[in-house]
C-alpha positions as CSV (number, residue, x, y, z in Angstrom):
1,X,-7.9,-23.1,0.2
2,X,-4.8,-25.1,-1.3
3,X,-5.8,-23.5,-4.4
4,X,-6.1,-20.6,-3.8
5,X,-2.5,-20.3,-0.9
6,X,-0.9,-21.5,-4.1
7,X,-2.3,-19.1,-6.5
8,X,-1.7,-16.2,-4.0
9,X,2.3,-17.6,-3.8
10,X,2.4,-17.3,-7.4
11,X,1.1,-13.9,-8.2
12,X,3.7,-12.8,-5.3
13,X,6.4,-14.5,-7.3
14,X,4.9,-13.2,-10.7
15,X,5.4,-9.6,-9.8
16,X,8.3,-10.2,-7.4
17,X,10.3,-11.5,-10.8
18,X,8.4,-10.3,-13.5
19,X,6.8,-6.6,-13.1
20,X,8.4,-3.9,-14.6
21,X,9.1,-0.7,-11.6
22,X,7.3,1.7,-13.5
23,X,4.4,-0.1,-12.4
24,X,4.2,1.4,-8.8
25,X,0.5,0.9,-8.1
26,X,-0.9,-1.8,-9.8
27,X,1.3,-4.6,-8.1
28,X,0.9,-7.6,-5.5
29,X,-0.1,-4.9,-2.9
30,X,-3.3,-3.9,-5.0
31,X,-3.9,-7.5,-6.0
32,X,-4.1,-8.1,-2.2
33,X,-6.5,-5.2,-1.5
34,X,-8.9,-6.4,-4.4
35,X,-9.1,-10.1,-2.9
36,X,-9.3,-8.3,0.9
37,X,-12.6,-6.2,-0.7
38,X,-13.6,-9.9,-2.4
39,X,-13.5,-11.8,0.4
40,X,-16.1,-8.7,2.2
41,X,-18.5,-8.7,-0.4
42,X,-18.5,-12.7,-0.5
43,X,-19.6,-12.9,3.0
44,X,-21.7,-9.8,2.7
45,X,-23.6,-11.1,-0.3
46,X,-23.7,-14.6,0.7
47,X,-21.6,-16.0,-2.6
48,X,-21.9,-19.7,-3.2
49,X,-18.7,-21.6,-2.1
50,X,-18.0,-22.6,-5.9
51,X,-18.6,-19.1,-7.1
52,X,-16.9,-18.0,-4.3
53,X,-14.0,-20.0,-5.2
54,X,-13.9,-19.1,-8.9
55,X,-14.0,-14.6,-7.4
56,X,-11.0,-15.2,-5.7
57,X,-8.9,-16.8,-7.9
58,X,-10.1,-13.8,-10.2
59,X,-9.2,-11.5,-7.9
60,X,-5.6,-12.4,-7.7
61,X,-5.3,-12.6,-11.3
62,X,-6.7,-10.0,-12.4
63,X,-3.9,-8.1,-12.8
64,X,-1.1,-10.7,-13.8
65,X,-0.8,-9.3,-17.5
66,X,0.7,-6.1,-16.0
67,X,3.8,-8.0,-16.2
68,X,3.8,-7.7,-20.0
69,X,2.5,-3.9,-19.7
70,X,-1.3,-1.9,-19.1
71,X,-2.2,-2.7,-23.0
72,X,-5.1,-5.5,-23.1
73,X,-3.5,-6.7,-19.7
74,X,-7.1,-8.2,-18.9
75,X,-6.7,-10.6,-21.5
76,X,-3.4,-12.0,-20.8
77,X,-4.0,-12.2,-17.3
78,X,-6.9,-14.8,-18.2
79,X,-4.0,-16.6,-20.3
80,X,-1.7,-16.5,-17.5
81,X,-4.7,-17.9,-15.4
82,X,-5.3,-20.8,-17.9
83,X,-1.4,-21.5,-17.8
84,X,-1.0,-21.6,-14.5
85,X,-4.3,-24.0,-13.6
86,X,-2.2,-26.6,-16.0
87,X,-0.6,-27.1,-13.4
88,X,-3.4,-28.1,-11.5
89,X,-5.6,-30.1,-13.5
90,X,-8.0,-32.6,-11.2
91,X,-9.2,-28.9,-9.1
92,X,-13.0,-28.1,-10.1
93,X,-12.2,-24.9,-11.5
94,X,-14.0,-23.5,-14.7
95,X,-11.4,-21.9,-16.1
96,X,-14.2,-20.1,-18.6
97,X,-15.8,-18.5,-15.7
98,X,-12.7,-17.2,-14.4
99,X,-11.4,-15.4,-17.3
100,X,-14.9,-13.8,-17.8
101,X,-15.0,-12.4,-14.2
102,X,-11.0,-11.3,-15.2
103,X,-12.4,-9.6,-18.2
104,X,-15.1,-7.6,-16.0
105,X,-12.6,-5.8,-14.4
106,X,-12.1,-3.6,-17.8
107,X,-12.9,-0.1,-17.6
108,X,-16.1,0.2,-20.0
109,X,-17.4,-3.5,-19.1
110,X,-20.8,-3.7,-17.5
111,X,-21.5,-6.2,-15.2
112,X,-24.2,-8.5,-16.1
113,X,-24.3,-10.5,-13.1
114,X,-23.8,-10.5,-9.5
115,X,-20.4,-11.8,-9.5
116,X,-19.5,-9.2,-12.2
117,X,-20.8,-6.8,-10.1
118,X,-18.1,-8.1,-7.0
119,X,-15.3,-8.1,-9.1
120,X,-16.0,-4.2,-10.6
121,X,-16.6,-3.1,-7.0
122,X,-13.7,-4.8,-5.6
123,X,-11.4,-3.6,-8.3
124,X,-12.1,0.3,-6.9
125,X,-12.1,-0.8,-2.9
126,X,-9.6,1.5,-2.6
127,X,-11.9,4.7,-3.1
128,X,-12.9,4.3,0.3
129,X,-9.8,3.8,1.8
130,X,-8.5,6.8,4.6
131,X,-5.1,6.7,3.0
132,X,-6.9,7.1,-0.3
133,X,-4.7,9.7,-1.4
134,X,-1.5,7.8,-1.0
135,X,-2.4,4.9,-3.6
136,X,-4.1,7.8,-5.7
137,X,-0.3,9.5,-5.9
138,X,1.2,6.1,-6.3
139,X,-0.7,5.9,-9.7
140,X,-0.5,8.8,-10.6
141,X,3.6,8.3,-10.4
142,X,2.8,5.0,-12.3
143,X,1.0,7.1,-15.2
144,X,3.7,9.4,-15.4
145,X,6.0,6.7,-15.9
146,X,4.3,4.8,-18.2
147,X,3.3,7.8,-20.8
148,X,6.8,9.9,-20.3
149,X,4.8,12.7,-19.3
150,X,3.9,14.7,-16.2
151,X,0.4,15.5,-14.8
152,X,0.0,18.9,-12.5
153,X,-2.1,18.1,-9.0
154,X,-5.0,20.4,-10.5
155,X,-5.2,18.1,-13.6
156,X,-5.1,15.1,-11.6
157,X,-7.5,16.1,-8.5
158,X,-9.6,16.6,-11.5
159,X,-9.6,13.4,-13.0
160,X,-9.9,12.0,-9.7
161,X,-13.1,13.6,-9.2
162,X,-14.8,13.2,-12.5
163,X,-14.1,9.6,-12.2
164,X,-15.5,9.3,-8.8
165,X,-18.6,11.4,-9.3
166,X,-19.2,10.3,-13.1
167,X,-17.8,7.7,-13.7
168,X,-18.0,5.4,-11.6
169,X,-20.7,4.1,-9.3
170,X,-21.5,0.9,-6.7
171,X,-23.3,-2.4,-8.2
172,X,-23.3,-4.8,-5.1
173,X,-26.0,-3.5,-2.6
174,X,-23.2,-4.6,0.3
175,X,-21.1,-1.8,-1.3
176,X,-23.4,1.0,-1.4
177,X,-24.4,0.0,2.3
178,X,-21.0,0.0,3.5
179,X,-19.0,1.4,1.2
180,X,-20.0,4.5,-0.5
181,X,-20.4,6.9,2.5
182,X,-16.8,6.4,2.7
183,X,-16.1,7.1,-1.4
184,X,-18.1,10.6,-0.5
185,X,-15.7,11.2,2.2
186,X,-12.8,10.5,-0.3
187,X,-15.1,12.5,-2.5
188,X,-14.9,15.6,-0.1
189,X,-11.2,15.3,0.5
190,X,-10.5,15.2,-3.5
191,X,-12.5,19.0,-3.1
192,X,-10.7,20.3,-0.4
193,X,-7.4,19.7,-2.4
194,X,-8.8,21.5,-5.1
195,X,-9.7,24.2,-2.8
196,X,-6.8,24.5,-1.7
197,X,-4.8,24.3,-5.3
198,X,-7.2,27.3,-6.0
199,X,-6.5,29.1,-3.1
200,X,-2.9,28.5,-3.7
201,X,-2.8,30.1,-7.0
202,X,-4.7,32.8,-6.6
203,X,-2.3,34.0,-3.3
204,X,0.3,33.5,-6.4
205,X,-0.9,35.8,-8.4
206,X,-1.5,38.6,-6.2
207,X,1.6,41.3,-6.4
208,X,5.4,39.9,-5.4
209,X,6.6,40.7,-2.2
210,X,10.2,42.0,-2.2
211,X,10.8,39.3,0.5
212,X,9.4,36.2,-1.1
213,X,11.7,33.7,-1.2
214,X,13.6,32.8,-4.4
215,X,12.3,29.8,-6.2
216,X,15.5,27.9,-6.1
217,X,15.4,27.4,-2.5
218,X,11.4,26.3,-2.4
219,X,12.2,23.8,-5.2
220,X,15.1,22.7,-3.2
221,X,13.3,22.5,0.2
222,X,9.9,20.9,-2.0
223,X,11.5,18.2,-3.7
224,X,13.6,16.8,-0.8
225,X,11.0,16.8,1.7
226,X,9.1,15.0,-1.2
227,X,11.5,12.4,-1.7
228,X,11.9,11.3,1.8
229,X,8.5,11.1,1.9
230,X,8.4,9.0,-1.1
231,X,11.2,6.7,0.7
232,X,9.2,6.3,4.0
233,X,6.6,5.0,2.1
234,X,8.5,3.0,-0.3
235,X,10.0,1.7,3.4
236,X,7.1,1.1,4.3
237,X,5.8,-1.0,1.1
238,X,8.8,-3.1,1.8
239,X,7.7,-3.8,5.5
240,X,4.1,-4.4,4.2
241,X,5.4,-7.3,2.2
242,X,7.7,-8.7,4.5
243,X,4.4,-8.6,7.5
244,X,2.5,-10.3,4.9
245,X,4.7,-13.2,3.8
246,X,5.7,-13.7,7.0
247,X,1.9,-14.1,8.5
248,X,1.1,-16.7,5.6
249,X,4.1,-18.9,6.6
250,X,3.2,-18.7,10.6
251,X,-0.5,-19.0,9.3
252,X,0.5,-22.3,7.7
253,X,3.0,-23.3,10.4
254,X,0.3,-22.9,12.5
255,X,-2.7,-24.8,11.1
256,X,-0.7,-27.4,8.9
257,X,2.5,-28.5,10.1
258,X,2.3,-28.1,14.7
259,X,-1.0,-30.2,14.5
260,X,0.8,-33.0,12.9
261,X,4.1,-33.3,15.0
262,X,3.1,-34.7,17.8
263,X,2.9,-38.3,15.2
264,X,6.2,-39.6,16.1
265,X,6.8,-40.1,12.7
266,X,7.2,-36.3,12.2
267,X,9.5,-35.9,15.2
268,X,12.2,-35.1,13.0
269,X,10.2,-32.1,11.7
270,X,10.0,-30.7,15.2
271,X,13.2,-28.0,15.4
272,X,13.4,-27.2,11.2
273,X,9.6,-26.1,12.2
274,X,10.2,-24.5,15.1
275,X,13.3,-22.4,13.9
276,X,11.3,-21.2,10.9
277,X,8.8,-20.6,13.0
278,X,11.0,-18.5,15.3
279,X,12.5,-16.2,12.5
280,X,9.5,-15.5,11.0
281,X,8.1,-14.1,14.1
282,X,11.5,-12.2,15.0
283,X,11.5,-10.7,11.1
284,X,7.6,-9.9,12.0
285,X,8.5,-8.0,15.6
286,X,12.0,-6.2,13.5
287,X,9.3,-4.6,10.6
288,X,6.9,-3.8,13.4
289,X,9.8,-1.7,15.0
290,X,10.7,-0.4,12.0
291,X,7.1,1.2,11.1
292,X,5.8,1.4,14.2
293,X,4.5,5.2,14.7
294,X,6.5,7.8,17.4
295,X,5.5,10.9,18.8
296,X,7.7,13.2,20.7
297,X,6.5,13.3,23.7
298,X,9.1,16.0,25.7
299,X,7.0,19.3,26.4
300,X,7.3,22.6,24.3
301,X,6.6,25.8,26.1
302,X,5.8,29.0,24.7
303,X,9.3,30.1,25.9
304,X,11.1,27.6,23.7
305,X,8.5,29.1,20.7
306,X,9.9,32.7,21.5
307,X,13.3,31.4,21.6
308,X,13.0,29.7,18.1
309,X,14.5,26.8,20.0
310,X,11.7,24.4,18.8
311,X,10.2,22.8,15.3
312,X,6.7,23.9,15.3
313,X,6.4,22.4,12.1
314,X,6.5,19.0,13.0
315,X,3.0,18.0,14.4
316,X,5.0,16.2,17.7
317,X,5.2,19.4,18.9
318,X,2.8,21.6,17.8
319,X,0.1,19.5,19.1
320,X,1.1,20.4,22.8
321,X,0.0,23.9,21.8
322,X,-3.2,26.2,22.6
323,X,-4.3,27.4,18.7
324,X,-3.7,31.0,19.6
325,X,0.0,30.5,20.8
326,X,0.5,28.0,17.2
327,X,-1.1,30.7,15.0
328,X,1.2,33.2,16.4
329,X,4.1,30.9,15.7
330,X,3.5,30.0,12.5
331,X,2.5,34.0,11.5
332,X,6.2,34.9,13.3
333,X,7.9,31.9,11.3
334,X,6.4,33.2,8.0
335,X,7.7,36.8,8.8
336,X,11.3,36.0,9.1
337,X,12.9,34.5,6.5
338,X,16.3,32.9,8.0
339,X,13.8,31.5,10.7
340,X,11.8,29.5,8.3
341,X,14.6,28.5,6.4
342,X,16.4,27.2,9.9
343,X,13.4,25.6,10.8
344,X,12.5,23.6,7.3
345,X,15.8,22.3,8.0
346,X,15.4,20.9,10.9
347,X,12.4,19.4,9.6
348,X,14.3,17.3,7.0
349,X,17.2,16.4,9.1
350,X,14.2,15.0,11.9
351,X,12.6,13.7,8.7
352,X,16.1,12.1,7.7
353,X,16.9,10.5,11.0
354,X,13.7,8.4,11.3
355,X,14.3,7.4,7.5
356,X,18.2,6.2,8.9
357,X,16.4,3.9,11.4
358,X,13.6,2.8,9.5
359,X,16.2,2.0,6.9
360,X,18.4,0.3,9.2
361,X,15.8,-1.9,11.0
362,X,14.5,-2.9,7.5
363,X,17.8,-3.7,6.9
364,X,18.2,-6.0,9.9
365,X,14.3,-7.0,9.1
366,X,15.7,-8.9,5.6
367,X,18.6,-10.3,6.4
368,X,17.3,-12.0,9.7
369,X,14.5,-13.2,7.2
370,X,16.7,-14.5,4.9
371,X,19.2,-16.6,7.3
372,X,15.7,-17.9,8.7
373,X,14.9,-18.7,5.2
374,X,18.5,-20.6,5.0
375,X,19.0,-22.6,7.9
376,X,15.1,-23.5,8.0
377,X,15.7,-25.0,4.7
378,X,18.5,-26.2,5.6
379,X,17.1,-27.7,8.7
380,X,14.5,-29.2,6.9
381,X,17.1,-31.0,4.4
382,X,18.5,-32.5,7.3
383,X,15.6,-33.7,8.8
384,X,14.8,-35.4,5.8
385,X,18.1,-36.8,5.5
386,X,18.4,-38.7,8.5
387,X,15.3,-40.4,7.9
């Protein structure tokens, strides 16, 4: 487990430092996900301890030779691997078996073994996530990036589905128990967008209205709304890291360093603990607030609706409503032009507002994090001092 907390720490830094920004989904967060799905399918298919030990450390890194760009990263993540277990040289590690469960993760490989087989189906956990579509657009921004070009959602829903119902499929029995009935609901989803895209176009094409709206004003309205959806969950990347550094150092607060202070030889450990202890939960309960979900919950009636007083384009409200009095909304906001307008933009300055306080507790989130960070160490020097 001291391995592996260390090789865990190091990826963090590795990408913290090292990977380029273009490189939006394929970064510590992913690497987390992959060892999450790792540590499932050890338990569900009963991996020995040693081999056990030798999937995780390929799990987190796998992905390490992003740092130096997609091309052949498989291979110099294995070298970054054997570099980094110098480090460590009396751990019972084969380094060999490592690499060739790193080198499994390539696209065209086919696993020979059962431990191949955990790695490949680990490596595309996220197929079955719910919020499948959110890592799906972070790559796709990530390809974009990378080859200087721009994919439509048609082409890419595409992709995504070929790849999911040709292209790839389950090894491990423990995944296609548990995990490919949630793939075919990703699968289904992928379909409805496509639907949808369809749908879209063809209500394109049919004749122009003379009241359409100009195009300015939807690209306008379309790529703001986009972008502060883009922040939130960039905002909310940020908190995901901050939750998950913070857990490992109360994890190891918790389990390594309390159980030992009641020696009275570690007295002098007592408050530098305790006060890094302390801001790592406050920087925990800050990110919390700063993510943590809100509904509207003041009434709308079907007065307020008639008086165009209300947003029934923000789900907080229209959720309080019987179907037939949103349909007849929504067909009345569609009608009037300066009404939709008025109302989209009341949308985005909601939309803006909870960015401001997400933004702002983040804010707080960090820098209480880092003066913990400062007088803990600081504390700690001390401590050691006076010895």
């Amino acid at each position: 487990m001291e391995l592996l907390n260390k090789a865990e720490a190091y990826i963090f830094n590795l990408f913290k430092d090292k990977l380029s920004c273009e490189y939006m989904y394929h970064d510590y967060l992913h690497t987390l996900r992959v060892v999450t799905a790792l540590n499932e399918l050890i338990k569900g298919e009963n991996i020995a301890k040693n081999d056990a030990l030798h999937l995780r450390l390929a799990g987190w890194f796998h992905d390490a030779g992003y740092i130096f760009g997609g091309q052949n990263h498989e291979q110099r993540s294995c070298d970054i691997f054997v570099d980094f277990l110098k480090s460590y040289p009396n751990e019972n590690v084969d380094t060999e078996e490592v690499c060739r469960l790193i080198l499994a993760t390539q696209f065209q490989h086919e696993p020979t073994d059962l431990l191949e087989m955990c790695m490949k189906d680990a490596d595309y956990f996220h197929f079955t996530l719910d919020n499948y579509g959110q890592h799906c657009g972070l790559l796709k921004a990530e390809v974009e990036g990378v080859k200087k070009t721009e994919i439509t959602e048609e082409e890419w829903n595409r992709e995504n589905l070929l790849m999911l119902t040709k292209n790839h499929y389950f090894y491990t029995n423990y995944a296609k128990e548990h995990w490919q009935e949630k793939k075919e609901q990703t699968i289904f989803k992928i379909r409805e967008t496509l639907q949808k895209i369809a749908d879209k176009k063809a209500k394109e094409n049919k004749p122009k209205k003379s009241d359409r709206p100009d195009r300015g004003v939807e690209t306008l309205f379309r790529v703001t709304l986009r972008n502060h959806t883009q922040l939130s969950a960039i905002a909310d990347s940020k908190a995901n890291i901050l939750l998950s550094v913070n857990s490992i150092i109360i994890s190891i607060i918790l389990t390594a360093i309390i159980p030992k202070l009641d020696s009275p030889s570690n007295a002098h450990l007592i408050i530098p603990t305790f006060t890094l202890l302390i801001f790592s939960v406050a920087t925990i309960v800050i990110t919390i607030l700063a993510t943590k979900p809100k509904v509207s919950s003041n009434p709308i009636t079907k007065a307020d609706i008639q008086s165009r007083k209300a947003n029934i384009l923000f789900f907080g409200n229209f959720h309080q409503l019987a179907m037939e009095d949103f349909n007849e909304a929504m067909n009345d906001l569609m009608k009037d032009r300066d009404y939709l307008y008025d109302t989209l933009i009341k949308d985005l300055y909601s939309l803006g507002v909870v960015l401001n306080k997400k933004y702002k507790l983040l804010g707080i989130s960090y820098t209480v994090f880092m003066i913990g960070i400062i007088v803990s160490v600081t504390a700690f020097s001390i401590a050691f001092m006076r010895i």
